[in-house]
C-alpha positions in Angstrom: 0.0 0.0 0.0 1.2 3.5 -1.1 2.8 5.0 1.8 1.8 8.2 0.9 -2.5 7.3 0.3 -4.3 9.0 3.5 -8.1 7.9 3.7 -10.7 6.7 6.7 -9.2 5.5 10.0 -10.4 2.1 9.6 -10.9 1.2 5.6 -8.4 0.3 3.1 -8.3 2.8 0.0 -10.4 2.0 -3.2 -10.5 -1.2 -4.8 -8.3 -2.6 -2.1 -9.4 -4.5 1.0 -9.0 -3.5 5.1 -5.8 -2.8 6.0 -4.5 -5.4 8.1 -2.4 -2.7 10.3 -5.6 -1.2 11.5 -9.3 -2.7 12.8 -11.8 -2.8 10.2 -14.3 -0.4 10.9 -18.1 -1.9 10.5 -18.7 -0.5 7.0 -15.5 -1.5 5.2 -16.6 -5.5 7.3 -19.6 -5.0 5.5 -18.3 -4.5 2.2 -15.7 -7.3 2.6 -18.6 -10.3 3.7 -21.0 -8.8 0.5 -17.7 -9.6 -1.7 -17.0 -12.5 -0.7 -20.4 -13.6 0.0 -20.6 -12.8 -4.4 -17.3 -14.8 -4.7 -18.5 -17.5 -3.2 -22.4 -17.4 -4.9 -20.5 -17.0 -7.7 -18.7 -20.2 -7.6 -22.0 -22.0 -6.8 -23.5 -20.5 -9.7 -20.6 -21.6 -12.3 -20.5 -24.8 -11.1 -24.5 -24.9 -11.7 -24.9 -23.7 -14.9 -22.5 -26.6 -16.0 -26.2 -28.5 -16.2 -27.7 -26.8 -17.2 -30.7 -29.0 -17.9 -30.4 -30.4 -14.6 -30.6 -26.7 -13.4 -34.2 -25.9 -15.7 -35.7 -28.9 -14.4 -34.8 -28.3 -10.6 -35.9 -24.7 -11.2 -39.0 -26.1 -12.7 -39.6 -28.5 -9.9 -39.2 -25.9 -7.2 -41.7 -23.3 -9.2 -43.8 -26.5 -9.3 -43.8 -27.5 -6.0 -44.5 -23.9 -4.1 -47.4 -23.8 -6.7 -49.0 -26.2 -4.6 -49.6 -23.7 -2.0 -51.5 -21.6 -3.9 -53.1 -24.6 -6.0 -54.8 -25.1 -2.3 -56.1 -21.5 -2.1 -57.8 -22.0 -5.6 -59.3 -25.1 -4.0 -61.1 -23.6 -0.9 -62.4 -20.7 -3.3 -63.9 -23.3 -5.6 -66.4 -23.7 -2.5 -66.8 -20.6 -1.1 -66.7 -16.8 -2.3 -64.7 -15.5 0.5 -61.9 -16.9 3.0 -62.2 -14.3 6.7 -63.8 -12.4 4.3 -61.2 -11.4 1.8 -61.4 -12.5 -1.8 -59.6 -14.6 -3.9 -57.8 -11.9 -5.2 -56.8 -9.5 -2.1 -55.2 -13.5 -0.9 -53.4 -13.6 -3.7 -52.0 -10.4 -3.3 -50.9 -11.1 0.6 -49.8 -14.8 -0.8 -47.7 -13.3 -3.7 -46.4 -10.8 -1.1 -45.0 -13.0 1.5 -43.8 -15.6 -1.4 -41.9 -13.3 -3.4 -40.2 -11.4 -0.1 -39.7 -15.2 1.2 -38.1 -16.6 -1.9 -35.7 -13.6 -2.0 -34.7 -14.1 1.7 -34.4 -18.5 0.7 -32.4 -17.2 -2.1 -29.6 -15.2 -0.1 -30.1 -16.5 3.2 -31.4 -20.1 2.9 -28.1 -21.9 3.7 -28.1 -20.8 7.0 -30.2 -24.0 8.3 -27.2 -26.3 7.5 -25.2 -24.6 10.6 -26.7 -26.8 12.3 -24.9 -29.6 10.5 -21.5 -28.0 10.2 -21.8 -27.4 14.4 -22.1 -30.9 15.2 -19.5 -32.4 12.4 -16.8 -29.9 13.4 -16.4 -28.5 9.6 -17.5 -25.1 11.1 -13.5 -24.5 12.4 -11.9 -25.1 8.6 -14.7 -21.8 7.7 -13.1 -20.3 10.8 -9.6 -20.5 10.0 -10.1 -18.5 6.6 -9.8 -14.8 6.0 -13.3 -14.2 5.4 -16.4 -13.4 7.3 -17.8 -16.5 8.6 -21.4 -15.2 7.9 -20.9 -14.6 4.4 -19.2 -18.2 4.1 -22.2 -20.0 5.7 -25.2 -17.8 4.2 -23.2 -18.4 0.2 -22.2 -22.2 0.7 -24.2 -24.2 -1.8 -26.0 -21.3 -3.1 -28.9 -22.7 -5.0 -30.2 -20.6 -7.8 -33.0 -23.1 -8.6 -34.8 -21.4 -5.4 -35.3 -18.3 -8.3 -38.3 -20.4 -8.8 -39.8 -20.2 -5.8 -39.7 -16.0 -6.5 -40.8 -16.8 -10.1 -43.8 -18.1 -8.9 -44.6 -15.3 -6.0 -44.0 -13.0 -8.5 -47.1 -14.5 -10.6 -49.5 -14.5 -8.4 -48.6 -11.4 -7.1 -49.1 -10.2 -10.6 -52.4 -11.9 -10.9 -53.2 -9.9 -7.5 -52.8 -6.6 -9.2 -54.9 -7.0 -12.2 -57.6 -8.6 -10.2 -58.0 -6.3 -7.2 -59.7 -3.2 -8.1 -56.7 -1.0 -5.3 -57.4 2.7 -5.2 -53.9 3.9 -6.2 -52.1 6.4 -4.7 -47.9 7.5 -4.9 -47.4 6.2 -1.9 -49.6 3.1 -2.6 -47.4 2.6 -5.3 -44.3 2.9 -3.6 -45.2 1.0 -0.7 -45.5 -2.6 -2.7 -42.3 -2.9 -3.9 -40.8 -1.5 -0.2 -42.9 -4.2 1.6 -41.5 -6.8 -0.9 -37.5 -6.1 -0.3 -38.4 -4.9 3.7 -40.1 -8.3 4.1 -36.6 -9.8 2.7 -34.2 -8.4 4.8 -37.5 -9.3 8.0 -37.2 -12.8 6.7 -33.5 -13.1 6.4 -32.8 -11.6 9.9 -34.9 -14.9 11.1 -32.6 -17.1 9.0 -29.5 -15.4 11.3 -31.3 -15.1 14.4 -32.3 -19.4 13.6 -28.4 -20.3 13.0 -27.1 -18.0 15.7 -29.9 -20.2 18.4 -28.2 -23.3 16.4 -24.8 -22.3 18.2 -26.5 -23.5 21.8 -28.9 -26.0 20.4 -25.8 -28.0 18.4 -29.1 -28.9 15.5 -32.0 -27.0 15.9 -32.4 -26.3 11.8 -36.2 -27.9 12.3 -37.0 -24.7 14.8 -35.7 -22.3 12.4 -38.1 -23.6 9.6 -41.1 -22.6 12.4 -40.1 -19.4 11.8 -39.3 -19.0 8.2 -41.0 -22.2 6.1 -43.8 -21.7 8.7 -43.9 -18.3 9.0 -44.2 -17.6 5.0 -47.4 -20.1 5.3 -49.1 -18.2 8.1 -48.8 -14.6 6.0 -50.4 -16.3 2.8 -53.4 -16.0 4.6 -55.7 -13.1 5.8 -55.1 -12.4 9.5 -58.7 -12.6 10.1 -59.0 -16.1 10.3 -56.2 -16.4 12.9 -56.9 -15.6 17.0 -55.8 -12.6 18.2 -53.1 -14.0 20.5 -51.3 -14.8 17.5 -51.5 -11.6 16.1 -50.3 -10.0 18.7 -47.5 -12.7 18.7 -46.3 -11.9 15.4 -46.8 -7.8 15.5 -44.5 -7.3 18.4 -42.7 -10.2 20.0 -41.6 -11.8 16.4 -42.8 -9.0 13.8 -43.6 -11.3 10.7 -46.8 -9.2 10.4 -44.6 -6.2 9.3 -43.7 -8.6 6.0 -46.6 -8.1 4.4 -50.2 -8.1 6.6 -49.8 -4.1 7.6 -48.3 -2.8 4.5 -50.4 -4.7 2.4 -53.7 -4.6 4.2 -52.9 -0.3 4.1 -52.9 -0.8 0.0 -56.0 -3.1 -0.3 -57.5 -0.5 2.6 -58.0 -3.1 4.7 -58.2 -2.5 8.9 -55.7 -4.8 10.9 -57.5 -7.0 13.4 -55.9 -5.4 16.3 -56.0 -2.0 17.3 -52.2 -0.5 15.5 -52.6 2.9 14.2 -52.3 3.0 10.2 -49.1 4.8 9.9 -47.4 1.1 10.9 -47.8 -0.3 7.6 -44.7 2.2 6.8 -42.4 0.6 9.9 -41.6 -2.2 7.7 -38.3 -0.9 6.6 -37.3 0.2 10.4 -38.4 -3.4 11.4 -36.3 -4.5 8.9 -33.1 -3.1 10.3 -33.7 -3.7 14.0 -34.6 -7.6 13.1 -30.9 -7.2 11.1 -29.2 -5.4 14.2 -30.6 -8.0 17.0 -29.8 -11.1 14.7 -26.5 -9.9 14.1 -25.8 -9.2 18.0 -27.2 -12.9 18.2 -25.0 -14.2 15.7 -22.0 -12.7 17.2 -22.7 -14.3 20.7 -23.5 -17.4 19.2 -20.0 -17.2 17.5 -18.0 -16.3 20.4 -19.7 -19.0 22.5 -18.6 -21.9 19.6 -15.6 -24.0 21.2 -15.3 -26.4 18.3 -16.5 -30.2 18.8 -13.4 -31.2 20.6 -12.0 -34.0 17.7 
């Protein structure tokens, strides 16, 4: 490094990575995992696209198989006219809501669940021992692009949604969909770290995590009006999953919440979003400071 190159206290000059005289300061950490976090995809993705029939037809499967879901919904409405007294097409919009912000957040995040795994076979120390940041390593490894059919699909229906649902349109309407959609991500993907940080403690608890996330996505496909209200209070403000896509996208449908929040939460989603991200990532750091290896 140029001698004579003067920039921030704790980041490496342009183009080059942290100096390793100084700490790395948080942001020029975050830059450094999101590199190699796209190293590592990337290598996953190569190797993928070497079958690339095998890749369509895995795609295709996982487009097919998420289908089902919503294959259900059709089902119920081909005996009734409304489900808690929404309509087939306000359900697909809160369906293609969760799904699409849910596939994004599988997408980045869904390797996290094999922690678990890595905990109890002692493979966790060799992602230790390398220069990068063991988040990045564990959220990239495998990275499966055929989970782009699982958004695919979300996308759809959420598509279908819009045509079918006669929605008042406003700017902020307008705005809002597209906020709840990448807000709901980052909501979702904070579980995924919060799930592999409890994994830590629990050695293999990758069945618990998919309560939150597999089982979560499922709960916010349908209307919070045919769920009690001790569960919505559950998932408002002790695990916010209702910030996803049930206040935002109940404020575009004009829609009231079940419980008694003032309307102006349907915009928190994007503060949810980072304090989800800044307690799973205090979570994730105790969890790796607490790991002492397997012992073999």
């Amino acid at each position: 490094m140029p001698s004579s190159w003067a920039g921030p206290p704790s980041c490496s000059p342009p183009g080059g990575c942290c100096s390793p005289r100084r700490p790395a300061g948080w942001w020029c950490r975050v830059v450094e995992g999101i590199r190699a976090y796209l190293l590592i995809a990337g290598m996953w993705i190569r190797s993928t696209m070497a079958y690339r029939a095998s890749f369509l037809m895995t795609a295709f499967g996982n487009f097919a198989a998420t289908g089902f879901d919503f294959v259900a919904i059709l089902l119920m409405f081909s005996h009734v006219d409304r489900l808690g007294g929404y309509s087939l097409g306000e359900i697909a919009f809160l369906y293609g809501a969760a799904a699409t912000s849910f596939g994004l957040a599988d997408l980045i995040m869904g390797s996290m669940d094999r922690l678990g795994r890595r905990i109890r076979d002692g493979t966790l120390d060799t992602l230790l021992v390398r220069p990068v940041p063991v988040l990045a390593q564990v959220a990239a490894d495998r990275f499966a692009l055929r989970r782009l059919g699982r958004i695919t699909q979300g996308l759809l229906v959420l598509i279908y949604a819009l045509t079918a649902v006669d929605i008042a349109w406003t700017p902020l309407k307008v705005v809002l969909v597209p906020v709840m959609i990448v807000s709901g991500a980052a909501i979702f993907s904070a579980v995924y770290v919060a799930g592999a940080a409890f994994q830590f403690w629990a050695q293999d608890a990758s069945e618990v995590q998919n309560a939150f996330t597999y089982g979560g996505v499922t709960l916010l496909e349908y209307p919070p009006t045919v769920f009690a209200k001790d569960l919505l209070r559950g998932v408002t403000c002790v695990i916010p999953l209702a910030f996803v896509n049930w206040l935002p996208a109940l404020y575009v449908l004009g829609r009231p919440y079940p419980l008694d929040v003032p309307r102006w939460s349907a915009f928190l989603s994007p503060g949810v979003a980072m304090a989800c991200a800044a307690l799973a990532g205090m979570g994730w750091r105790a969890g790796l400071r607490s790991y002492r290896s397997t012992g073999s």
